[in-house]
Residue frames as qw, qx, qy, qz and C-alpha x, y, z in Angstrom:
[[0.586, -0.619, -0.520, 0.052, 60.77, -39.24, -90.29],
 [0.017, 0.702, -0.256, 0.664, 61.40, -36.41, -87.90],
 [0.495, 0.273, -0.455, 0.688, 62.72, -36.57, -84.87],
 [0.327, -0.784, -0.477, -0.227, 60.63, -36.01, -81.80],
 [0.145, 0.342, -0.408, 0.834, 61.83, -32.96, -79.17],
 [0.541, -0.599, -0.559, -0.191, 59.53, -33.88, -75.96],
 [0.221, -0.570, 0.284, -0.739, 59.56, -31.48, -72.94],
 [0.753, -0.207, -0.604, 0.157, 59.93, -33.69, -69.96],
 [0.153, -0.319, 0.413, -0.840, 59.93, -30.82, -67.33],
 [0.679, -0.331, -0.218, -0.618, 56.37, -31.62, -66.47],
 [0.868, -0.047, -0.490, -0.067, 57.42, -35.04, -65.77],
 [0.577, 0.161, -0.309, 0.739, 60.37, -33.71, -63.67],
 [0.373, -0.717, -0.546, 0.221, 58.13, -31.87, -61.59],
 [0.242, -0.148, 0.099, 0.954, 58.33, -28.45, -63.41],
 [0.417, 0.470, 0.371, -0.684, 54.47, -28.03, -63.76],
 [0.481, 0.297, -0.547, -0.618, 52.42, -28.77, -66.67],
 [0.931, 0.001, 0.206, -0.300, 50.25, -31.51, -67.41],
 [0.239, -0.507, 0.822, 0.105, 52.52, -34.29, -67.05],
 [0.731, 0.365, 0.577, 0.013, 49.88, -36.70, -69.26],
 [0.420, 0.855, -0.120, -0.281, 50.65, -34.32, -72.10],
 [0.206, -0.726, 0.652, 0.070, 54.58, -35.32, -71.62],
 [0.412, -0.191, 0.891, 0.016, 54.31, -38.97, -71.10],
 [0.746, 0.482, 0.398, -0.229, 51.49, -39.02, -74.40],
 [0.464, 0.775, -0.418, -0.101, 54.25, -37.41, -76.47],
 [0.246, -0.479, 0.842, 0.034, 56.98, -39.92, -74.97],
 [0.676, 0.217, 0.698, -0.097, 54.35, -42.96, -76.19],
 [0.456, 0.820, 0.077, -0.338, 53.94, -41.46, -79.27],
 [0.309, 0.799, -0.514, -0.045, 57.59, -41.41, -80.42],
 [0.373, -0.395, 0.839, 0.005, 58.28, -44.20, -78.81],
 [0.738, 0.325, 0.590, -0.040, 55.43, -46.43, -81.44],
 [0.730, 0.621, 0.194, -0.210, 56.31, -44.18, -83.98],
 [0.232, 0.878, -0.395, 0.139, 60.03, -43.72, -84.18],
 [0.894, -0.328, -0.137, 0.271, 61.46, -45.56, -80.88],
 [0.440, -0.227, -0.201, 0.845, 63.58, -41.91, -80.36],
 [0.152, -0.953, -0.257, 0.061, 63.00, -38.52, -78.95],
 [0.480, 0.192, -0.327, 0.791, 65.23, -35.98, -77.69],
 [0.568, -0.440, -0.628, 0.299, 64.71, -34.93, -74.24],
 [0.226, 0.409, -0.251, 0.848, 64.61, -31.35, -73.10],
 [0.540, -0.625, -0.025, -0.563, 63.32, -29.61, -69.99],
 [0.890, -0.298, -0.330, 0.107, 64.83, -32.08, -67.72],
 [0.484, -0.869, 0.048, -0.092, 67.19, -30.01, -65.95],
 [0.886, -0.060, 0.115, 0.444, 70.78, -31.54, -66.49],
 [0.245, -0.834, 0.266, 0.416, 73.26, -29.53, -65.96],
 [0.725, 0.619, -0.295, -0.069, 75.23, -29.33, -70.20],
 [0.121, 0.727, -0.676, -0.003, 78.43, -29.51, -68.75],
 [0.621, -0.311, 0.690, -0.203, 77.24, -32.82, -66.81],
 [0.838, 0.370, 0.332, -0.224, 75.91, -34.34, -70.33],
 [0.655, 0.685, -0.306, -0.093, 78.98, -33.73, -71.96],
 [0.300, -0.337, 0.888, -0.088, 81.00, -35.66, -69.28],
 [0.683, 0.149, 0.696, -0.163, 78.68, -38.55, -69.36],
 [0.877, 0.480, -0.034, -0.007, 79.03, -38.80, -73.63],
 [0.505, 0.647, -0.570, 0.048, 82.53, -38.49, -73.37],
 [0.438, -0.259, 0.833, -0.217, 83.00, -40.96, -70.53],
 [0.810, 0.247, 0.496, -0.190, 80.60, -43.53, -72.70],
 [0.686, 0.671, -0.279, 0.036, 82.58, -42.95, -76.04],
 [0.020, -0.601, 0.777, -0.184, 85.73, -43.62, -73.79],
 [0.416, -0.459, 0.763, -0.185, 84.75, -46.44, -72.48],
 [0.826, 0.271, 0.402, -0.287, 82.80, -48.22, -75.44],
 [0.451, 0.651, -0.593, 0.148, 86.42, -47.54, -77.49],
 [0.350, -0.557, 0.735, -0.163, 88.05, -50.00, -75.07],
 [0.232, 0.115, -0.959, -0.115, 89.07, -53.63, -76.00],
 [0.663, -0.168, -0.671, -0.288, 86.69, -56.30, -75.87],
 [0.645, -0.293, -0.647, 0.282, 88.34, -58.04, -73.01],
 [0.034, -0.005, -0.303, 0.952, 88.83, -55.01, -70.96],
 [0.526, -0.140, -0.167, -0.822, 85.36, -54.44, -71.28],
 [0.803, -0.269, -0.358, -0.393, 84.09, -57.93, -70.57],
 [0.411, 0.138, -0.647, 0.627, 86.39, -57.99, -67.71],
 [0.165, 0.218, 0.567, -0.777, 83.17, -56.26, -66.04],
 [0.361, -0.310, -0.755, -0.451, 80.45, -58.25, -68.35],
 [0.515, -0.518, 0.000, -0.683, 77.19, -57.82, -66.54],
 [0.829, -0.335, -0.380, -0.235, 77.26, -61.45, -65.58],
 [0.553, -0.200, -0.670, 0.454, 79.57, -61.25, -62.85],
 [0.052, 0.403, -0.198, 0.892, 77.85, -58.38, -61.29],
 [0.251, -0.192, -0.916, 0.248, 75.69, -60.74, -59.57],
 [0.041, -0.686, -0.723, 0.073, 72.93, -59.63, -57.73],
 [0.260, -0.589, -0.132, 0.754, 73.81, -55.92, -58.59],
 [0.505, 0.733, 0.456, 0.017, 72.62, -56.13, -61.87],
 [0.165, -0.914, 0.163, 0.333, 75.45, -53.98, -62.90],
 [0.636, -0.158, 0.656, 0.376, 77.97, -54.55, -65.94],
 [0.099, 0.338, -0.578, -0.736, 78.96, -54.30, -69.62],
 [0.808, 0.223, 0.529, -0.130, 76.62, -56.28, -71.92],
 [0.254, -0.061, 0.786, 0.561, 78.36, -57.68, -75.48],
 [0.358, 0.321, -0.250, -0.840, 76.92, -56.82, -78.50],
 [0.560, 0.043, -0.653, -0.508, 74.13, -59.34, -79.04],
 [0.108, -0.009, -0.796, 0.596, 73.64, -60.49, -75.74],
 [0.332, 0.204, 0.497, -0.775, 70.23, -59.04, -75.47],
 [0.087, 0.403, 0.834, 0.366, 67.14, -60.00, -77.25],
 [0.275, 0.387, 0.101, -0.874, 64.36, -57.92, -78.95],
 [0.791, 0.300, 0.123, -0.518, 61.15, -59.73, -79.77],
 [0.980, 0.048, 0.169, -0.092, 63.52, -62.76, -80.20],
 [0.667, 0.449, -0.140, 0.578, 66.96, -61.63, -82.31],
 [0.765, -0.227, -0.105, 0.593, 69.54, -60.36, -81.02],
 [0.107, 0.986, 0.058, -0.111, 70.42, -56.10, -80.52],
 [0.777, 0.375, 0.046, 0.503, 73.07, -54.95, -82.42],
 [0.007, -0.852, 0.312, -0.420, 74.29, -52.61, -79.91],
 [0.395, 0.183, -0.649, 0.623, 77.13, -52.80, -76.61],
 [0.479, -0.723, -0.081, -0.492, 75.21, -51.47, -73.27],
 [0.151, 0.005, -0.764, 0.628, 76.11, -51.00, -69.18],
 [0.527, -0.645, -0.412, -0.370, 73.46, -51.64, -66.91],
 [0.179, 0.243, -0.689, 0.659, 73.40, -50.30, -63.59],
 [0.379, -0.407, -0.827, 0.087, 70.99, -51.91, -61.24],
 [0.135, -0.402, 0.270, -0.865, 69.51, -49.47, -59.05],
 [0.537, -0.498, 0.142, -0.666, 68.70, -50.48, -55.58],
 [0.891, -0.086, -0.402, 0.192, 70.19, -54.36, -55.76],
 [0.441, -0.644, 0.621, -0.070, 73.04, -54.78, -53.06]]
């Protein structure tokens, strides 16, 4: 299976037919469930902070980590989540994850 590269400028208000964008994003998402993202404008240097700040912090202990579990982040929706914590179509995801809430208080 290959790997989809999807131009998401469009979407990002960089012209182009932004249905074009968001058919390829459906696409890859039924046939694959990943893309890679270009055209979106992110500054490299910022994307290589933000993987090495997520490899730093998903190398930290357990407890350290669930010292800011999602569930006390209360209505901020904000927080580590433990591997298996979430559900997908019923079982459990075998990944770690941080949610940040956008727009709770």
């Amino acid at each position: 299976m290959e790997l989809s590269i999807i131009d998401v400028g469009p979407l990002c208000g960089k012209g182009g037919v932004s249905e074009a964008a968001a058919a390829h994003i459906g696409k890859a998402c039924r046939a694959s469930g990943f893309s890679y993202a270009v055209g979106h404008g992110v500054d490299e240097g910022l994307q290589t902070r933000l993987f090495e700040s997520s490899r730093q912090f998903f190398e930290l202990d357990e407890a350290t980590k669930l010292a800011i579990d999602m569930k006390h982040g209360g209505r901020a929706w904000r927080g580590f989540i433990p591997l298996g914590r979430e559900l997908a179509s019923g079982f459990p995801e075998l990944k770690e994850g941080w949610a940040q809430g956008v727009g709770a208080t």
